[in-house]
VOBA-1610 file (N, C-alpha, C; in pm, whole numbers, padded with zeros to 5 digits, always signed):
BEGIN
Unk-02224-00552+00405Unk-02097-00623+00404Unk-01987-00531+00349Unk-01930-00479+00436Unk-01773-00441+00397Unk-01713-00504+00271Unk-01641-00442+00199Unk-01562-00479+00058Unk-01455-00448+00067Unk-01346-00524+00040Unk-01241-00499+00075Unk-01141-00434-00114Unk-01066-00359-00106Unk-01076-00281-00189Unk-00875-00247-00222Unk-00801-00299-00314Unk-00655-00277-00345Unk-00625-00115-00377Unk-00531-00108-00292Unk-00502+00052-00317Unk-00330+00006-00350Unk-00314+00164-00445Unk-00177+00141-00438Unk-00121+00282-00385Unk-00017+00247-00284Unk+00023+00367-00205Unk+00214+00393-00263Unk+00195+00531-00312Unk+00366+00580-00316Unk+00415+00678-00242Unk+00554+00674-00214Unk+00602+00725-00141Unk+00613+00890-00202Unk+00659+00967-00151Unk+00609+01139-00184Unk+00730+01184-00145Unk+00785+01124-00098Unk+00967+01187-00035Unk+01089+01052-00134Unk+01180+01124-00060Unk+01286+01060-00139Unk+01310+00895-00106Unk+01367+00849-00217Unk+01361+00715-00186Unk+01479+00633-00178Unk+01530+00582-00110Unk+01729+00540-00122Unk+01719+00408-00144Unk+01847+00362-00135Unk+01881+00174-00115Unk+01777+00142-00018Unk+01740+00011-00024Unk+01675-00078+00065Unk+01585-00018+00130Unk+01422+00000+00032Unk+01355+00113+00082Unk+01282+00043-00008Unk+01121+00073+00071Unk+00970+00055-00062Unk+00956+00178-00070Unk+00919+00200-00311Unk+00940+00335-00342Unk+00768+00321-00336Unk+00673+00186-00347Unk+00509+00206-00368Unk+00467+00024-00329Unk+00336+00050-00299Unk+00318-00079-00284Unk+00137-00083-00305Unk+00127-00182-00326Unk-00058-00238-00386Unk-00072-00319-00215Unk-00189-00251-00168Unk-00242-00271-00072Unk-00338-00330+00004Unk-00411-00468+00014Unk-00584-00506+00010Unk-00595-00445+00141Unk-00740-00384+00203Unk-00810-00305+00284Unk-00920-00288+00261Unk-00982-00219+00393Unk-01132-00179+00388Unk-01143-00073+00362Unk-01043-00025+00364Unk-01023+00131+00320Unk-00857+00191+00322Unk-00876+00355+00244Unk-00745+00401+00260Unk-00658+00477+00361Unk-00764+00483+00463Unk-00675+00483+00591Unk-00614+00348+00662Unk-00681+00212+00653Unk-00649+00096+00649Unk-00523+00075+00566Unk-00518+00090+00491Unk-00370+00102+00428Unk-00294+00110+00412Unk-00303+00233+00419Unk-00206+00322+00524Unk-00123+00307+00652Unk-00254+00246+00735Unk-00197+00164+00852Unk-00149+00082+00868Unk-00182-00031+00729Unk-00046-00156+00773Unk+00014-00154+00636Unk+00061-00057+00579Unk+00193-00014+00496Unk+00326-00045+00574Unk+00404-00068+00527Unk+00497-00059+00566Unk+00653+00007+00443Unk+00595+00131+00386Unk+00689+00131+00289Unk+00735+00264+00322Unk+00699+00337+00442Unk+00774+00450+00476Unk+00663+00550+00568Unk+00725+00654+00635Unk+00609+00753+00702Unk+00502+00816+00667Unk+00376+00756+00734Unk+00240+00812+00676Unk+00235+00932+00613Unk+00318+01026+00675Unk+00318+01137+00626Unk+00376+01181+00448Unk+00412+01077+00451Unk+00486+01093+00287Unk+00429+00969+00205Unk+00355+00952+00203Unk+00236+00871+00125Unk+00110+00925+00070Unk+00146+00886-00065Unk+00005+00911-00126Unk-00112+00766-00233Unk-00210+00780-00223Unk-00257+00669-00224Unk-00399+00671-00317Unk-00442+00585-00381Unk-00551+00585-00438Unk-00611+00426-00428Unk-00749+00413-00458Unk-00819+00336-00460Unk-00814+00225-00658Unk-00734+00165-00668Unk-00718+00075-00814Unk-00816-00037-00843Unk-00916-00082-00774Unk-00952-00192-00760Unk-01053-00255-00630Unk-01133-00327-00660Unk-01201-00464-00595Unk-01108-00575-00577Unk-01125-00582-00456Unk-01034-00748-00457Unk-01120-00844-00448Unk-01064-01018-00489Unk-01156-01125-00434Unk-01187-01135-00280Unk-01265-01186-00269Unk-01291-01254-00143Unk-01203-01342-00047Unk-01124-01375-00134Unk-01011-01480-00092Unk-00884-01399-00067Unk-00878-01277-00128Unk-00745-01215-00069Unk-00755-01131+00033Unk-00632-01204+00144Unk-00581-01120+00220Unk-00549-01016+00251Unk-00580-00945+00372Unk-00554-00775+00425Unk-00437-00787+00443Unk-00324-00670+00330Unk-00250-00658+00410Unk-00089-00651+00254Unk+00006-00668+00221Unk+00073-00593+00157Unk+00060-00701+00019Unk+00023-00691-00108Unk+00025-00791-00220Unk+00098-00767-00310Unk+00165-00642-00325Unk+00272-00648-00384Unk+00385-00538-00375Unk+00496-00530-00354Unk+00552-00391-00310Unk+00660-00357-00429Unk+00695-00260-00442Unk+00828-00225-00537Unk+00935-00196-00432Unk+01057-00285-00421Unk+01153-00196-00307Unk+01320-00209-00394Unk+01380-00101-00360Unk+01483-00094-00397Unk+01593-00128-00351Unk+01662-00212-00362Unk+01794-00292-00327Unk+01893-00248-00330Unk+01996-00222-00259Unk+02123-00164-00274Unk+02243-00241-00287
//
């Protein structure tokens, strides 16, 4: 059985107004993550593995930091 696993991914380039600077991620992994990030280009992301998630949480963005302008 697959485990689904919270990563938190930050951005590696610059970060402006109305922009995610990092975000906590649930997945099966950290290419999964990666893939439904939405806080800037794969290429400027870096990412680690923080955690086990429950069973009950959802794939997909649980908490993001974004900056408001």
């Amino acid at each position: 059985m697959k485990v689904k696993k919270l990563y938190l991914l930050e951005r590696t380039d610059d970060v402006d107004y109305d922009e995610f600077d990092s975000a906590v991620i649930c997945a099966f992994s950290l290419g999964d993550a990666i893939a439904v990030q939405k806080i800037g280009s794969a290429d400027h992301i870096s990412g680690r593995c923080i955690g086990v998630a429950r069973a009950t949480v959802k794939c997909g963005m649980v908490l993001g930091s974004f900056n408001t302008g």
